[in-house]
N, C-alpha and C positions, 0 to 999 in steps of 0.2 A: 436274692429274688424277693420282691415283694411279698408282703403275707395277703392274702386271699381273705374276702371278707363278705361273710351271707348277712342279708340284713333281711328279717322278717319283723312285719309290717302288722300289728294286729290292728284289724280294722271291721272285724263283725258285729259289735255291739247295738243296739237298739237303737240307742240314741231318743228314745222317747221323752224327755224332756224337752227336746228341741221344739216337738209339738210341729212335725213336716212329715209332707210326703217324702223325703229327697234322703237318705241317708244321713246321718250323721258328718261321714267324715267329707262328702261332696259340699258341703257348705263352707263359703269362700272368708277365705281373709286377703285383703288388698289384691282382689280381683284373681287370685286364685285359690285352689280348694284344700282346703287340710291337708287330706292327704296328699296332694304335690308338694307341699311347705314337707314334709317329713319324709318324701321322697328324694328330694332336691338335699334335703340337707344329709341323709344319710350316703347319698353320692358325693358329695364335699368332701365326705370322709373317708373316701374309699369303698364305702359300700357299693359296689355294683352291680353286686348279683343278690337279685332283690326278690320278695315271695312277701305276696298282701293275701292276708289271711280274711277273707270275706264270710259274710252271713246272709243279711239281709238283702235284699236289691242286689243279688252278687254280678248281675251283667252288669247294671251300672257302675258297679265300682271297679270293677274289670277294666273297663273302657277307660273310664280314669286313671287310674293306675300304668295302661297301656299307652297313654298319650305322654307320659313321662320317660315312659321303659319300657318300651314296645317288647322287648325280651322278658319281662317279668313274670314270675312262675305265681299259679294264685289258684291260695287251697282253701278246703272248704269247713267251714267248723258247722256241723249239723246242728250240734248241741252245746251248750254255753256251760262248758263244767273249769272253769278258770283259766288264767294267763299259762299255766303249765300245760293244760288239755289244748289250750290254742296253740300252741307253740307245736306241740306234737303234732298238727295239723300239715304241719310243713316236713315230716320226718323224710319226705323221701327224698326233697332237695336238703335236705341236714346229712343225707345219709351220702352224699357226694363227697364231702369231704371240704370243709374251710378250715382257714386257720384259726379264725374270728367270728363270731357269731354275734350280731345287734338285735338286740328284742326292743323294738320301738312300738309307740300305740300312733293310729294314726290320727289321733285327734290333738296332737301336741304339735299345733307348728313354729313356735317360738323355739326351738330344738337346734341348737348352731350346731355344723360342722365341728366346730373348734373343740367344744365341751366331747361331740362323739372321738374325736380323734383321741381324746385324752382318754377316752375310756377303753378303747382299743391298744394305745400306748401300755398303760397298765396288763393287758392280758400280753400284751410282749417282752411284759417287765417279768413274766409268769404268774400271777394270777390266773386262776381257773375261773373265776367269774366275779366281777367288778360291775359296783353298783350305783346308780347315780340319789346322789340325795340331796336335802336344801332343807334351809334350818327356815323355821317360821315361828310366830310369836303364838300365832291360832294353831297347835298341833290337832284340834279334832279330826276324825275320823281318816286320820293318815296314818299309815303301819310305819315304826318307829324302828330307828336303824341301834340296833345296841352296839355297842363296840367293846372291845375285852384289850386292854393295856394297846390301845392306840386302831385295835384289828378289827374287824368289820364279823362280829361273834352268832349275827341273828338278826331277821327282820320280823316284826312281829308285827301282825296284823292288829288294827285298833282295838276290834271284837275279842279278841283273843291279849291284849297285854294286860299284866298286874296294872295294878294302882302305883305303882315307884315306875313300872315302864314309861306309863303314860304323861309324866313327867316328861320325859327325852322332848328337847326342839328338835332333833335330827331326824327327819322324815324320808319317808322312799318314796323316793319322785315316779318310781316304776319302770323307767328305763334301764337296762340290763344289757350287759355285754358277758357271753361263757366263751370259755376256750371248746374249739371245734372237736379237738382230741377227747375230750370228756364231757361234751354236753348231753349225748342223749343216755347217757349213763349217770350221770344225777340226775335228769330228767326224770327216769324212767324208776327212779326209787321215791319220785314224789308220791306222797300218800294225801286222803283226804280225811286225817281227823282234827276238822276243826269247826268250828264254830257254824261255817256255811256250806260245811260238807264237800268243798272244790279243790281243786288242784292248783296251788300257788305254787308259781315260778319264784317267788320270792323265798320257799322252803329248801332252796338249793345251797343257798347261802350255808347253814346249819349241815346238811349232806357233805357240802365238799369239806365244812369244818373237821368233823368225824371222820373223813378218809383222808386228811393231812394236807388236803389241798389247799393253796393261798385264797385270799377273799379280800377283794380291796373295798372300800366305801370314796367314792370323787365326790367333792359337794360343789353343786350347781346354784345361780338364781333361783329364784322360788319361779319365775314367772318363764326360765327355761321347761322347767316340766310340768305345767301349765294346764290340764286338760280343759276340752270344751263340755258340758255336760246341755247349757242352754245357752237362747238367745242373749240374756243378761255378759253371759261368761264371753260369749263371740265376739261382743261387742268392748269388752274390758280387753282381749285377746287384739283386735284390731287397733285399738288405742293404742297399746307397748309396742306392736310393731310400726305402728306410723311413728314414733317416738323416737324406736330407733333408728328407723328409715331418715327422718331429718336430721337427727343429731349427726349421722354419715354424711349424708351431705352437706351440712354446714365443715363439719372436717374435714372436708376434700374440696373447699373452697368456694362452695356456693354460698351466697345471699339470699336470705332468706327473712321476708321483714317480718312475717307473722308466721314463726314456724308449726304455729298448734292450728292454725288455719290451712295450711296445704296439706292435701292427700295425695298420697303416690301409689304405684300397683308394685308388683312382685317385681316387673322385671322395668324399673322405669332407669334410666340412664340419662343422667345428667353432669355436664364437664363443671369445669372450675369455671368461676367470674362468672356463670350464667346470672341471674336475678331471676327469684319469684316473688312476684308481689303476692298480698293477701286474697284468700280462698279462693285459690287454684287447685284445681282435680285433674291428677294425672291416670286417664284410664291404659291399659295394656299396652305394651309394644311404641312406647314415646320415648324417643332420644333427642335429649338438649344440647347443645351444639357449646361451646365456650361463647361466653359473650351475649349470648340470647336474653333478652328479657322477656318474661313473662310476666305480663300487667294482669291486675286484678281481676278475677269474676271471671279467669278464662279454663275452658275445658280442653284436654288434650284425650285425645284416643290414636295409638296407630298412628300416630305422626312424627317426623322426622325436622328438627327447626336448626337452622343450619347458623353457622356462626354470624353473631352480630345480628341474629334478626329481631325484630318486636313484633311479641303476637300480645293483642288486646289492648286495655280492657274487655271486658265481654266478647270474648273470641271463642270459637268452636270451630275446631281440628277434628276433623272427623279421619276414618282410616285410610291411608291410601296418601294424606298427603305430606308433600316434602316441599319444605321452604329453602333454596338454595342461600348463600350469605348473604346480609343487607335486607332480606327481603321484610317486608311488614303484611301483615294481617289486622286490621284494628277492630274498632268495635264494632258491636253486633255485627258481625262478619262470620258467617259458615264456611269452609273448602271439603269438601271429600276429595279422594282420589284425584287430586291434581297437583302437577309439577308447577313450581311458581320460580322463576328464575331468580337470577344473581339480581338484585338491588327493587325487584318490581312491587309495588304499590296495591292493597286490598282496603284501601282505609275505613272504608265506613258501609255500615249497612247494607252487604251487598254478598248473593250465594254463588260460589263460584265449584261447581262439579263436574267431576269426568273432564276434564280440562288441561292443558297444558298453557302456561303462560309465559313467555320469553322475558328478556332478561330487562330489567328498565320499566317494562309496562306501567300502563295508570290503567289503571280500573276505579272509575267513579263510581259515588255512593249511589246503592240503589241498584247496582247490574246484576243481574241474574242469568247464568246458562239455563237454560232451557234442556234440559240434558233429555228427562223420561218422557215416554212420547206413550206410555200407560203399560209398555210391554218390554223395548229394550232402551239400555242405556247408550246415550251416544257421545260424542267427542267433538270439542269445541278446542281451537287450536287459535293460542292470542299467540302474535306475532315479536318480535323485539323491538322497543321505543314505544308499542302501540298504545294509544289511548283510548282509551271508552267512558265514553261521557254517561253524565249520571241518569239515573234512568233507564237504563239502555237493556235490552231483553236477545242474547245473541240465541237464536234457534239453532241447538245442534241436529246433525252434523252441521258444523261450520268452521271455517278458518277466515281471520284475522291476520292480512298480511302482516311485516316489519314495518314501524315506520307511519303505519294505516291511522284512520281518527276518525273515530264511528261520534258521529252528532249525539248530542244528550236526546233522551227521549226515543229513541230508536227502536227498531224493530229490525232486527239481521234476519235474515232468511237464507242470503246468495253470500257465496265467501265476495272476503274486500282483498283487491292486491294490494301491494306494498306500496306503501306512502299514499294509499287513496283516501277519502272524504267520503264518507258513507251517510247519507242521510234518509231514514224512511220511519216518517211522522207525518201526521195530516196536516195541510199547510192552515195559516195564521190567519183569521178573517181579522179583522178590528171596525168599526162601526164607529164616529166619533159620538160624543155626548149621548149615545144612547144605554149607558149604566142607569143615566136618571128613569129612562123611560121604564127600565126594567124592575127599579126599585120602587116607582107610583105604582106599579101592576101589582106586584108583590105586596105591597100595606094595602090596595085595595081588596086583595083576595083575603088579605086577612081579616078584615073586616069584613066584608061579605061570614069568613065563615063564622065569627063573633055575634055576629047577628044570625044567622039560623039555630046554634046552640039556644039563645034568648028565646 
C-alpha cells in the first residue's frame, strides 16, 4: 500500500516588504501565484492531502489555495509564535493519521517535486524527521545545519549559533519532512527559549536526537528553497524559473534562437521542432503544436497553434483561439476566440474575433469582424476557399459562404452564399484633368490664408 502524505502549507506571514495590498504568497511567478507553484509541486510528490496555514487576507488565500485543491483543509494561525506554533495550527488534520508529513512555506515556488520525493523517501528509509538544506558562500542570517560523524546533530538558528557554528556553509532551507507516527509528539516538546522567544520547527531535529530517533539532512539548490521576502527577490525568483522553463524546452527539442528573450507561464506546452523566435511571451493556457513557428514580437495567451503553423511576427493570440495545421496568423494580426481551419490565411493587419474560419481561407489585410455591437458578442462564420479582400469590415452576425469573395473595401452586413461576389462600397466617380483644378484651389486658399496672418 502506498504511504499516505499530509503536506501543510505555511502561508500566514506578512509579507510586508512586498509593500502590497495582496498577500504575500498570491503574488504570481510565470503567470501563477506562489502558493499554486508549492501546491502543484507538493502533489508531484505525492502530497495530496493538503492544509494551508493562513493569517492575513485568509478568504483570499483560501480561494487560492481552493482553485488548486478544492479539498484542502485550511487552518488558522491567530498569532505568529513560529514555524512549530504554525504547524500546530493544523493539529487536527495531523491528528488523522499520515505516514509523511511535508512542512512547506508557501513562498518558495522553485520547490521540485523531485527534491520532495526524496525527502519523503528518507522518512521511508525510517527517519523520523528529514531536513532539507543547501550550502552557500553568504551563510548570513540562515540557521546552520550541524552534523555529528556524517548525521544531521542540530539546526541552529543564526541569532542563536557560537562563532565556530557560524562558520558551517550548510544552511536550512526550512523545508521539513516528520514521520506521521511521532510528529506531534516532538512537536509538542518544542520549547521557546531562545533568542526570539518562538516555537521553531527546527528544535525537533535535537528532540528526536535525545529520544533515539533517526534525523536525516538532503541537500538541495540554494535557489530550490529560495523564499520571496520582496519585489527585488520575485523578480530574481521569475528569472531561475524562466531559465529553467527554457533550458526544458530546448531539451525536449525545441528551437529557440534567443532563449533569455522568451517568456513562458506555469502551464505553457510546447512539442518538439516547434521554433520560437525572439521576445515572444507566452501567457496562460498556450499549447504549441510540433512544427509551429513562432516569429518575433509575438504574444500568445489561451491559444492552441496547431502543427506547421506560423504565427507572426507581431501577432496576438488572444483566448479562445485555435489555429488548425498549416494555418498562418501574421503580423500585427489579433484572433480571440476563433476557430481558423487547416491551411487558412491571417497575414497582415487584420482583427479577426468570435469567428470561425474554414479551411484554405484568405483574409486580407486590414479585415476586421465587427464582432461587439456595445452589449453582446456575436459570430462571424468564414466559409472554405473564401476570400476577403483587404479592407473589408464583416458585420456579425454574419456568414461567409465556401468558395465566396467579399470585394476589398467592403462592408458585409447580409450573409454571402457559396461561391458568391459580394461587393458593398460606394461606387467610383473619376473626373478627368480635374486634380489640377483642385490643386490651384488648394495653393490659392493657402495663400489667402498667408495673407490674413500678415
Amino acid at each position: 500500500m502506498a504511504r499516505t502524505c499530509l503536506t501543510i502549507i505555511l502561508a500566514a506571514g506578512e509579507g510586508s516588504r512586498m509593500r502590497s495590498a495582496m498577500p504575500k504568497v498570491l503574488h504570481e511567478v510565470a503567470g501563477l501565484s506562489l502558493l499554486g507553484h508549492v501546491m502543484r509541486a507538493a502533489q508531484g510528490a505525492g502530497g495530496d492531502h493538503q492544509v494551508v496555514v493562513v493569517g492575513r487576507e485568509a478568504e483570499r488565500v483560501e480561494a487560492e489555495a481552493r482553485v488548486h485543491a478544492p479539498e484542502v483543509a485550511i487552518a488558522h494561525q491567530l498569532e505568529r509564535l513560529g514555524t512549530a506554533h504554525a504547524v500546530m495550527a493544523a493539529r487536527d488534520t495531523i491528528e488523522q493519521g499520515f505516514d509523511d508529513i511535508l512542512v512547506l512555506f508557501g513562498d518558495t515556488p522553485l520547490i521540485r517535486p523531485e527534491t520532495l520525493g526524496k525527502m519523503r523517501d528518507a522518512l521511508a528509509e525510517g527517519a523520523a524527521v528529514a531536513v532539507l538544506g543547501f550550502r552557500t558562500s553568504e551563510p548570513d542570517g540562515y540557521g546552520r545545519l550541524i552534523l555529528e560523524d556524517g548525521e544531521l546533530a542540530a539546526i541552529r538558528e543564526h541569532k542563536d549559533a557560537s562563532a565556530e557554528e557560524l562558520k558551517i556553509d550548510f544552511c536550512n532551507g526550512g523545508i521539513m519532512a516528520l514521520a506521521g507516527s511521532s510528529a506531534l509528539e516532538l512537536i509538542g516538546a518544542i520549547g521557546n527559549e531562545n533568542a526570539k522567544g518562538e516555537y521553531y520547527l527546527t528544535d525537533s531535529v535535537e528532540i528526536a536526537r535525545a529520544r533515539g530517533l533517526k534525523v536525516s539532512a538532503l541537500e538541495a539548490k540554494a535557489e530550490e528553497v529560495h523564499g520571496v521576502n520582496d519585489r527585488s527577490e520575485l523578480a530574481r525568483i521569475e528569472a531561475v524559473w524562466q531559465g529553467r522553463r527554457r533550458l526544458e524546452a530546448m531539451r525536449s527539442g525545441v528551437t529557440m534562437l534567443a532563449p533569455d528573450t522568451v517568456y513562458f507561464s506555469y502551464d505553457t506546452e510546447i512539442e518538439a521542432d516547434a521554433v520560437v523566435e525572439p521576445q515572444c511571451f507566452f501567457g496562460p493556457g498556450v499549447h504549441i503544436a510540433a512544427g509551429a513557428r513562432i516569429r518575433a514580437f509575438s504574444h500568445l495567451e489561451g491559444a492552441e497553434v496547431g502543427v506547421n503553423c506560423i504565427v507572426g511576427p507581431y501577432a496576438r493570440l488572444r483566448p479562445g483561439t485555435v489555429l488548425a495545421s498549416e494555418a498562418r496568423v501574421g503580423n500585427f494580426c489579433e484572433t480571440k476566440n476563433v476557430k481558423v481551419g487547416e491551411g487558412a490565411k491571417i497575414n497582415h493587419l487584420s482583427y479577426i474575433g468570435d469567428a470561425t474560419v474554414g479551411p484554405h481561407a484568405n483574409i486580407g489585410a486590414g479585415t476586421i469582424t465587427c464582432n461587439y455591437d456595445g452589449v453582446n458578442k456575436h459570430l462571424t462564420e468564414i466559409g472554405a476557399d473564401a476570400f476577403i479582400g483587404s479592407n473589408s469590415a464583416l458585420v456579425a452576425p454574419v456568414s461567409i459562404g465556401d468558395g465566396a469573395y467579399v470585394a476589398s473595401g467592403s462592408v458585409i452586413t447580409k450573409a454571402v452564399p457559396d461561391n458568391a461576389l459580394a461587393v458593398a462600397r460606394g461606387r467610383q466617380a473619376t473626373k478627368p484633368g480635374y486634380a489640377e483644378e483642385i490643386r490651384k484651389r488648394n495653393a490659392a486658399e493657402k495663400e489667402r490664408r498667408k495673407q490674413n496672418k500678415g
